[in-house]
C-alpha positions, 0 to 999 in steps of 0.5 A: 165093251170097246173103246175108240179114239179118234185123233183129229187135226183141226185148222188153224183157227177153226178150233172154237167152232170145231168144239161146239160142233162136236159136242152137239154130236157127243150129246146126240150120242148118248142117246144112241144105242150101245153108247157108254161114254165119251170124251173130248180131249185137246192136248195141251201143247198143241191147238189144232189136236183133239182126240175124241174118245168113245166107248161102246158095248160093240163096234157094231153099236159104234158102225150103226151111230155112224149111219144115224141122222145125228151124226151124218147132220155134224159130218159135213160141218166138221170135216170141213173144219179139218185139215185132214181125214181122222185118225181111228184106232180101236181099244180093249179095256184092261183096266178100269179105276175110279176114285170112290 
């Protein structure tokens, strides 16, 4: 199992339409396979920040989404929306708690 998080610099004022996007996307992910769970995060000081988080059973898993149709149709509309390319870094997991 590997997680990745993508940070994103967003701008100004493309905030709104950025999120809807990228929940279309993060919804078509489940869909796909080797896909575990995502996260969509905005910082609490910052506006135009978001961090995707996304684990998968493999980074292959996480190459082959990137092919898929899904995720190609949200790419053009979202990179459009940002003020710069994403930021990609890979993460082994440790640790996992949850409450019961």
């Amino acid at each position: 199992m590997r997680t990745i998080v993508t940070t994103v610099t967003l701008r100004e004022g493309a905030e709104r339409e950025w999120d809807e996007v990228m929940r279309e996307r993060l919804q078509a992910a489940r869909d796909q396979p080797g896909w575990l769970e995502g996260h969509l995060l905005a910082p609490v000081d910052t506006r135009t920040t978001r961090l995707i988080v996304g684990t998968w059973e493999t980074v292959a898993d996480w190459e082959a989404w990137h092919s898929a149709e899904a995720f190609a149709e949200t790419r053009t509309r979202l990179e459009g929306l940002e003020l710069r390319p994403s930021e990609h870094r890979w993460h082994e997991e440790l640790l996992e708690l949850h409450r019961v």
